[in-house]
N, C-alpha and C positions, 0 to 999 in steps of 0.2 A: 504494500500500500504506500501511494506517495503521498506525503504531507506535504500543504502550499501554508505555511507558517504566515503569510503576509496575506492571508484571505480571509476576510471573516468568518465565524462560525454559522453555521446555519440553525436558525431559532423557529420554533413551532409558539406562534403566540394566538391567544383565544381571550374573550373578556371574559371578565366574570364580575361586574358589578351591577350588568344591567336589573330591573326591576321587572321595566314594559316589554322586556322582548326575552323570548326564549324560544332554542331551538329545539323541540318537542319532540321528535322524529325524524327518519331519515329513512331512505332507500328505492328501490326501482327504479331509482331516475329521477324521485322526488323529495322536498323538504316539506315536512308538517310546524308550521311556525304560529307563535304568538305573540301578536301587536296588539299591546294592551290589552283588551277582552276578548279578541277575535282570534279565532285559528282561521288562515290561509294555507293552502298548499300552492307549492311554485316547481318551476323543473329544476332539476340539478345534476346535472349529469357525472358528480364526481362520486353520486350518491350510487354504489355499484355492488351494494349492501342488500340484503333482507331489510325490511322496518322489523326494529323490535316490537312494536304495539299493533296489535290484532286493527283489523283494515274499520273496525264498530270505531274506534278513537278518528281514523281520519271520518271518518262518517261526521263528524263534528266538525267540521272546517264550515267554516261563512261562504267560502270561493275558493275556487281550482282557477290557477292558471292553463289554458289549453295552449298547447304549443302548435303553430303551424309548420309546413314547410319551409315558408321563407324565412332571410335570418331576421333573428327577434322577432318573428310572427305569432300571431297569436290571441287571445281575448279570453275575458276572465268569465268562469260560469259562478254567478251568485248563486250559492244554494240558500241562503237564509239572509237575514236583516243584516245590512252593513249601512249606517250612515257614508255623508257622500265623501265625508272627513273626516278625520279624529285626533288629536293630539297625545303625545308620547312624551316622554323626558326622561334626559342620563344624567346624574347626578343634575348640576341646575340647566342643562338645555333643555328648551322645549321645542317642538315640531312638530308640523303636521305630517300624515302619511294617507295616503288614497290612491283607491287604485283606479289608474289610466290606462291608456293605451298600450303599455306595455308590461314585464310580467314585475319589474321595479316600482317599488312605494315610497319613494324619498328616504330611504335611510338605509345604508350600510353598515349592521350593527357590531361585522366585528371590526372595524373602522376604530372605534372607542380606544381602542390597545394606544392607537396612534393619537387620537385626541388627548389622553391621557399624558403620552410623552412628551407632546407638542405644549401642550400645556406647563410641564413640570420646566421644560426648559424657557418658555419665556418670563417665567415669574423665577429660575434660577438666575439669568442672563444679567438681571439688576440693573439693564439698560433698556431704553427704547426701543423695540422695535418692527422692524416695517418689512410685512412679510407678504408674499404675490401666494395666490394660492391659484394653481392654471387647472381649467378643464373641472370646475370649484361645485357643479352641480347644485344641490339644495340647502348647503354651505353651511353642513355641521363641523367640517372641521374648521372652517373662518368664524363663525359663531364662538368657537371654542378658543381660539385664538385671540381673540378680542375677548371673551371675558376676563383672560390670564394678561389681559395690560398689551397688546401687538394690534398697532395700529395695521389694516389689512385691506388689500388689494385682491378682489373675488373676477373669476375674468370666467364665462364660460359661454359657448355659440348658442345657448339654447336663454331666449329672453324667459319664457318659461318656467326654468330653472332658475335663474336668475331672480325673477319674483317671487320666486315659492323660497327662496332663501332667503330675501330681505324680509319676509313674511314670519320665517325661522327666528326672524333677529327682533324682532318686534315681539314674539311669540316669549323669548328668554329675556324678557323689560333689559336688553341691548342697545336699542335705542341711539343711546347715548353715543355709542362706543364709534369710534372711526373706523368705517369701513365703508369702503368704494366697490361699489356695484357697476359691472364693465359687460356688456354683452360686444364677445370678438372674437375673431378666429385665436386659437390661443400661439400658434406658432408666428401669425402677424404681430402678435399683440408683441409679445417677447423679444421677436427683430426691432420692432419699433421704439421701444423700453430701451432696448441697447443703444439707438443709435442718438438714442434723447441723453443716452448716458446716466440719467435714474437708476439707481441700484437699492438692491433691496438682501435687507440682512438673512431673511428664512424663503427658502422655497416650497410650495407641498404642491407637487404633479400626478395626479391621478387619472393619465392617460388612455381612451379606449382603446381597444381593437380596431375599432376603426367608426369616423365619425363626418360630419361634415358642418361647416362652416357658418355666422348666419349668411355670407351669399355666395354658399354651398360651395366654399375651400372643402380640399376631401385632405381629411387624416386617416393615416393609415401608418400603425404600430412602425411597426420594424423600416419602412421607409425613412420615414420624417422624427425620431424616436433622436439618433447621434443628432441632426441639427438641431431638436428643440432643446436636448440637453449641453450642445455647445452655446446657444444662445443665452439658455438661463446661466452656465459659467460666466459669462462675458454682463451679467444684469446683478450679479451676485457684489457686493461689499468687500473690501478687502479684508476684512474680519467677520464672514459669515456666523451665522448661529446655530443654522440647521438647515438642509433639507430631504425630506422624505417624497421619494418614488414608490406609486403600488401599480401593479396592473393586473388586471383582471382580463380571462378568456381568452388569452394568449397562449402560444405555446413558447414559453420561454418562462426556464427555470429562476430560482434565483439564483441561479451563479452568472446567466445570464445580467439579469438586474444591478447585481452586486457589483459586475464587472465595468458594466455602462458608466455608472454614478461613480465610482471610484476613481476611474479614468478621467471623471469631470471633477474628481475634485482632487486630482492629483497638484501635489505641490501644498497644499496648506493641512499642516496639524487637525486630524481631528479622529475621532471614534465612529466605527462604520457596525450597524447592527444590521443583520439580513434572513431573508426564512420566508416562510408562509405564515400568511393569514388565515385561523381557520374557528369556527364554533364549536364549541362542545354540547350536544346532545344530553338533554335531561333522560331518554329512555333506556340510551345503553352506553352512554359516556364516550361515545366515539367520535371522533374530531373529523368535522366536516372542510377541507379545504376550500378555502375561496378564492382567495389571491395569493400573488407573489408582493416581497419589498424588498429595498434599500432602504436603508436611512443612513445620514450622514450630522455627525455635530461637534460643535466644537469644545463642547462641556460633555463631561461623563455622565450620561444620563438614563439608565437601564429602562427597558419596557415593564411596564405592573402585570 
């Protein structure tokens, strides 16, 4: 076996303080979940498992995701009463969650692991400061950011998303806090950051498989992936504080990821943490993978 001493280790991280959400079951391709009082089932293909709970427990779900052929197709079967909205909350954020068009409810809950770090290190940092969040979605981790003191730049193509996060920040009496709601392609947005010269002390990139633009730039992972992470190097501070990379749905490990981010932040002192993101299962304790990460900081900051 070859040891690569100058690699980081690979970590399996899951939350475990949520209240409103739990992952209740798992297997044949699907997840049985709980959002606040509602059980949902959704697809999940890494679910390659038996469910441990007899098929009478999913019989209780509110709505099944139905998957089509096409990618992300699909439309939800209500079996029972669901309001059109409902509100959630992790330690103090609050958000809403409803289900649209697709088989996502505004909240990645094992997301939290990283809210959590992101958090610890801007109220570690003892300084100001001003962190870009790209591809920022319903913008629980800039919510989170901002209530631990980081004034924050949310940028993401879907205006939609966009409002249902400033709704998030409103939702946690936020309010107050700085933060800049940007609807943009995020790889424009980031050349143009650079060339204004604006730099910004934390990055959090939580880039799809592939996506497009509001006038319809096409993102696609593994193309555009090295220039968005040379561009965020070049928008970064000369004394960064942190940035975390997740991606989801991809086929690329984290040694892949780890290797990406590393490479981007070669040349400056800091502590590099890497692994999957994944749930653990109230039924039979087994860890649901979700995504892959990087994280990168300049302070020694462990995952909870």
């Amino acid at each position: 076996m070859n040891n690569t001493p100058d690699f980081p280790a690979v970590n399996i991280c899951y939350p475990t303080y949520w209240e409103d959400y739990e992952l209740v079951d798992s297997g044949g391709g699907r997840k049985l979940e709980r959002y606040g009082s509602y059980l949902l089932i959704r697809p999940e293909a890494e679910a390659v498992w038996k469910p441990a709970l007899p098929e009478k427990e999913w019989q209780k779900a509110a709505a099944e995701f139905l998957s089509s052929p096409e990618e992300n197709g699909g439309h939800w079967n209500i079996r029972s009463y669901l309001p059109s909205e409902w509100t959630l909350h992790y330690r103090d954020l609050y958000f809403k969650v409803l289900l649209g068009g697709s088989r996502h409810v505004g909240v990645f809950p094992e997301q939290a692991v990283h809210w959590d770090w992101m958090a610890r290190l801007i109220r570690k940092s003892k300084r100001p400061l001003k962190v870009l969040n790209l591809f920022g979605y319903t913008g629980l981790a800039t919510i989170s950011a901002a209530s631990a003191g980081a004034a924050v730049t949310h940028v993401d193509a879907s205006r939609k998303a966009v409002t249902w996060a400033h709704e998030n920040q409103d939702l946690s009496h936020l309010s107050d806090r700085p933060i800049r709601w940007i609807v943009d392609d995020a790889v424009k947005f980031i050349h143009r950051q650079a060339r204004r010269e604006e730099k910004f002390d934390a990055l959090i990139l939580d880039p799809p498989k592939f996506g497009r633009g509001p006038k319809g730039e096409v993102w696609e992972f593994y193309r555009l992936l090295p220039e968005l992470l040379q561009a965020c190097r070049e928008s970064l501070c000369s004394e960064p504080a942190f940035v975390a990379l997740t991606a989801y749905a991809v086929k690329a490990s984290s040694i892949t990821i780890a290797q990406s981010l590393q490479q981007t932040m070669q040349g400056l002192e800091g502590n590099m943490i890497s692994g999957e993101l994944a749930l653990k299962e109230k039924s039979a304790g087994r860890l649901l993978s979700t995504a892959v990460f990087s994280l990168w900081s300049s302070l020694p900051v462990e995952l909870d």
